[in-house]
C-alpha positions as CSV (number, residue, x, y, z in Angstrom):
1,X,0.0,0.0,0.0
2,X,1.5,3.8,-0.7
3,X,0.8,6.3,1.6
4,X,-2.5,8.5,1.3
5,X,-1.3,11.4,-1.1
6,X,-2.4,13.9,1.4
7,X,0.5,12.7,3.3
8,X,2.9,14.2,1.0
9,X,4.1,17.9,0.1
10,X,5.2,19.0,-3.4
11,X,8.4,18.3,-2.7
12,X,8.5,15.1,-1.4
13,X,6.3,14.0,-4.3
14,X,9.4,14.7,-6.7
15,X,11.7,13.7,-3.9
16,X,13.5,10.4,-5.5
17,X,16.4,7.9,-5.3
18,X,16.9,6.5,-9.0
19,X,19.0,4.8,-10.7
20,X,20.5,4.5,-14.1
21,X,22.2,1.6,-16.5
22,X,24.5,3.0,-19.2
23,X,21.9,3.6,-22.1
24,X,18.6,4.3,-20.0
25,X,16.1,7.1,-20.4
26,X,17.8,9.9,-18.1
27,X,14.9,12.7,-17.1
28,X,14.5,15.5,-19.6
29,X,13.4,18.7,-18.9
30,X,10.4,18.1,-20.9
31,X,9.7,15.2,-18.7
32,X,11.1,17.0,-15.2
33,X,8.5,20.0,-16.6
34,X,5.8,16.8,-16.7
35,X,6.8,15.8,-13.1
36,X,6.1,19.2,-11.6
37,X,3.1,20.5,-13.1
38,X,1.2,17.1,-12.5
39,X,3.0,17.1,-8.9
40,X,0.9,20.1,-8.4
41,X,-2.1,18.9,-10.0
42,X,-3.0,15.6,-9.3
43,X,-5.6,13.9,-11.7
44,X,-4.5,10.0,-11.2
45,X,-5.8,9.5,-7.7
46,X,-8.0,6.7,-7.1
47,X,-7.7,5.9,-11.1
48,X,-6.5,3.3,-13.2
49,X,-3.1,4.6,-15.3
50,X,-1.1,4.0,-18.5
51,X,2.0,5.5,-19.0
52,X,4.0,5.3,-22.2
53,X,7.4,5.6,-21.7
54,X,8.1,5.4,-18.1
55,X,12.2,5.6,-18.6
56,X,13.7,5.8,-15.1
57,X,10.4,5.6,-13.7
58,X,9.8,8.8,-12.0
59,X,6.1,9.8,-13.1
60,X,5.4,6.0,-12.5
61,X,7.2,6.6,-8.8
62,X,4.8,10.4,-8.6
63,X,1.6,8.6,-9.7
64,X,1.6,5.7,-7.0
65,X,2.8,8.5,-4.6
66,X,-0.2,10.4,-5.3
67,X,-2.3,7.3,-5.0
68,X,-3.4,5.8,-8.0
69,X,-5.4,2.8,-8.3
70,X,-3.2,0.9,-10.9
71,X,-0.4,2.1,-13.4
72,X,0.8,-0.1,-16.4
73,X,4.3,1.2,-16.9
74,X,6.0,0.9,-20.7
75,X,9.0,0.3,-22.1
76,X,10.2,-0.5,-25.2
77,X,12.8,-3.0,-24.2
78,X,12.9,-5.4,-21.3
79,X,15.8,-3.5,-19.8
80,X,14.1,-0.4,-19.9
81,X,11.5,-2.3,-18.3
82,X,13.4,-3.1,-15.5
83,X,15.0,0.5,-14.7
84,X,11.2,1.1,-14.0
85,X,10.7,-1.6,-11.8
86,X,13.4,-1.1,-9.6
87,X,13.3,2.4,-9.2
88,X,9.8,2.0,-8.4
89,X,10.5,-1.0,-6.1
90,X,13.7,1.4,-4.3
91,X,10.7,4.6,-3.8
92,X,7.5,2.8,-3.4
93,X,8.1,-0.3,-2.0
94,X,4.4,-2.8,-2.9
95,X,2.9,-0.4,-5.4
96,X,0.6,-1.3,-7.7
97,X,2.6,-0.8,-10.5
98,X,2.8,-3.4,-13.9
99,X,5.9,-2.7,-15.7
100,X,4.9,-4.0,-19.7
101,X,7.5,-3.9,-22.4
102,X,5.2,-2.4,-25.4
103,X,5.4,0.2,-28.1
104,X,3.6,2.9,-27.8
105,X,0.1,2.5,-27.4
106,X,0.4,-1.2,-28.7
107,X,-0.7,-2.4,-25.0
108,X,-4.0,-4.2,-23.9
109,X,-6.7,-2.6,-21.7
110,X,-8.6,0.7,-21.0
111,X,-7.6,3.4,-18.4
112,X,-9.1,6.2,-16.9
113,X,-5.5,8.2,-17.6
114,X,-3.0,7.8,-20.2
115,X,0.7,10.0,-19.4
116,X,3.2,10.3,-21.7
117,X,6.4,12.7,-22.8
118,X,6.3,12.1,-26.6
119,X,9.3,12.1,-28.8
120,X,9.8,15.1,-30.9
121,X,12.4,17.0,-32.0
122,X,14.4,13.1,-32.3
123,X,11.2,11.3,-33.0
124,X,12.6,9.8,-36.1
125,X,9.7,10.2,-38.7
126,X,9.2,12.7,-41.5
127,X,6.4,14.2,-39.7
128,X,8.6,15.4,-36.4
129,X,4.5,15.9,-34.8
130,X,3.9,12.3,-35.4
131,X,3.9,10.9,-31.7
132,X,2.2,13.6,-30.4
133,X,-0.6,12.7,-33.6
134,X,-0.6,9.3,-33.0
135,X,-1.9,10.1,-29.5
136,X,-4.9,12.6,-30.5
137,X,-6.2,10.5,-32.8
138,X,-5.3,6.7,-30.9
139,X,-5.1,7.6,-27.6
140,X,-8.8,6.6,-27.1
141,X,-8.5,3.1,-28.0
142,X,-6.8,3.4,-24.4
143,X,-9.0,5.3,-22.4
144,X,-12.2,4.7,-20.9
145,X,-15.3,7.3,-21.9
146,X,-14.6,10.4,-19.8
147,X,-11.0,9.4,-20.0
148,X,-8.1,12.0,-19.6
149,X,-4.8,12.3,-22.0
150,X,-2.0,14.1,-20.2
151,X,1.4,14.8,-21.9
152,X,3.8,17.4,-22.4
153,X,5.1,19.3,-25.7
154,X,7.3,22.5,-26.8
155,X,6.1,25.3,-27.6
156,X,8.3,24.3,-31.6
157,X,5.5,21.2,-31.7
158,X,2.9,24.0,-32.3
159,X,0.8,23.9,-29.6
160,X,-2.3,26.0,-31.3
161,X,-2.3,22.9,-33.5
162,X,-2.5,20.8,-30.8
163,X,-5.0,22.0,-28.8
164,X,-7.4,22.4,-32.6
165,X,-6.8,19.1,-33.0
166,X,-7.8,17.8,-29.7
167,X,-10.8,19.5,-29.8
168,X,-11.6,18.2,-33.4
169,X,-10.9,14.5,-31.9
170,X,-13.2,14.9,-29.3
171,X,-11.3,16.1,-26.5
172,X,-12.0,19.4,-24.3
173,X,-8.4,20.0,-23.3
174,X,-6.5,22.5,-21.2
175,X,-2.9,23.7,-20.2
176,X,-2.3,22.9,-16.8
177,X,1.1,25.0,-16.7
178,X,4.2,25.9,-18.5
179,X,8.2,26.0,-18.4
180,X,10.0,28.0,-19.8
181,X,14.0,27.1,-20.8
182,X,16.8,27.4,-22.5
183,X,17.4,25.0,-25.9
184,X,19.1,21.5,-25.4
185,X,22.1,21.8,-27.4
186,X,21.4,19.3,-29.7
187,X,18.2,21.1,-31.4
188,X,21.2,23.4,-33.4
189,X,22.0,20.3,-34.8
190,X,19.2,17.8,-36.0
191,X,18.5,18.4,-39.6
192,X,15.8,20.5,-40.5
193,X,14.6,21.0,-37.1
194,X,15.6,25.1,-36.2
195,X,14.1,26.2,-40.0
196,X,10.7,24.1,-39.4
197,X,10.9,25.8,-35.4
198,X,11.1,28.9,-37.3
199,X,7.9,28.5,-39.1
200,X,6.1,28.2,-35.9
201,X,4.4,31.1,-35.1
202,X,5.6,32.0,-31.4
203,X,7.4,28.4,-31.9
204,X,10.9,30.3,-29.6
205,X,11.9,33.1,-28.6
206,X,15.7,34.8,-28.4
207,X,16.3,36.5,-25.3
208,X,20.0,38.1,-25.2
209,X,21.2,35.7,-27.9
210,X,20.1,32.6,-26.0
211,X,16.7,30.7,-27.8
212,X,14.3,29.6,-25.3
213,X,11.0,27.5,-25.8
214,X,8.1,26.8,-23.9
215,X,6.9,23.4,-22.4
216,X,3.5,23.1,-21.9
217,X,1.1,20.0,-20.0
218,X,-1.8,19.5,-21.7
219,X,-4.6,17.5,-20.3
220,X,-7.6,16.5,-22.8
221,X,-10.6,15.0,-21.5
222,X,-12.7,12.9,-23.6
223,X,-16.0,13.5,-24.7
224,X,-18.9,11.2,-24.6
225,X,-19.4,9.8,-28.3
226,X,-21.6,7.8,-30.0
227,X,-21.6,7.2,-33.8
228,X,-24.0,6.7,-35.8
229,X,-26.1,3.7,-36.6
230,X,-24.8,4.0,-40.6
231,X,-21.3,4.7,-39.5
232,X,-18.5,2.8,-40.7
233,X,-17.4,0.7,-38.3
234,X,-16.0,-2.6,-37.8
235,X,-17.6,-6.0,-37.8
């Protein structure tokens, strides 16, 4: 059992002893930006979880802190799978945590949250936008009706697009709070990536030579929805 989330002030919420293999997902400040705003907002408790991408495990380690019901933690490899378990194991001893090795959203069952940090800037596909997509338009196949996506994404994602396409996909969605910070380094040197941030409108900023951008948590809440009788849909 994890202690009543009452019990705990912000700070001991992000409050952790983790550890790292040679290779493992080290915490970002997109995801440390993740960790805070939801450490001050807490909309897992008493609810069912998915997380995508729990790298060294430290929303997974937040969420059972805060006291929810169930989290199904993913990886993408069985090592990274076991970073999470441990880590959780080492800050919340008996949580009720499932550590999965899936990709993506290719998991079994429905939740009453799904977390992630989406890839961007390194996501690897032609359209850079394309995890954060993927989620808007898939993300309910995970969730139970009522269900709420949380995630973060930089202000060079295009969040106006973001939040038009949430609400075209169903989704009444809000921006629990912001970051604002200076570029990784390696942003100056992924192809294509400062001219298409250029494009953006409000996408960075340059304050005293130095380019900043904005990280922003989202949380979308699903509509109710129910198609059609001569919709297309699957036998």
């Amino acid at each position: 059992m994890t202690p009543d989330a009452a019990t705990y002030t912000t700070e001991e919420l992000l409050d952790m002893d983790l550890s790292m293999e040679e290779g493992d997902w080290k915490p970002t400040p997109h995801g440390q930006c993740l960790a805070e705003v939801l450490a001050e907002h807490n909309i897992v408790q008493g609810k069912t979880v998915l997380e995508l991408g729990a790298g060294t495990g430290n929303h997974t380690i937040l969420f059972a802190r805060q006291g929810a019901e169930h989290i199904v933690a993913t990886e993408i490899s069985r090592a990274f799978a076991d970073t999470t378990r441990v880590n959780v194991e080492r800050n919340v001893p008996g949580a009720p945590v499932e550590c999965r090795v899936a990709d993506w959203l290719s998991t079994e069952g429905e939740f009453d949250v799904v977390v992630t940090n989406p890839p961007f800037c390194m996501s690897g596909k032609q359209n850079r936008r394309y995890y954060i997509d993927s989620l808007i338009l898939d993300a309910h196949k995970r969730l139970k009706p009522g269900g709420v996506l949380a995630f973060v994404q930089s202000s060079m994602a295009d969040l106006k697009k973001t939040l038009r396409r949430l609400d075209e996909n169903g989704y009444d969605a809000e921006v629990l709070g912001e970051r604002t910070g200076p570029f990784r380094d390696y942003y100056y040197e992924v192809e294509g990536f400062m001219e298409e941030s250029r494009a953006i409108e409000g996408g960075f900023e340059t304050r005293d030579g130095v380019d900043y951008e904005t990280l922003s948590v989202v949380k979308a809440t699903l509509r109710s929805y129910a198609p059609p009788a001569s919709a297309h849909l699957p036998e």
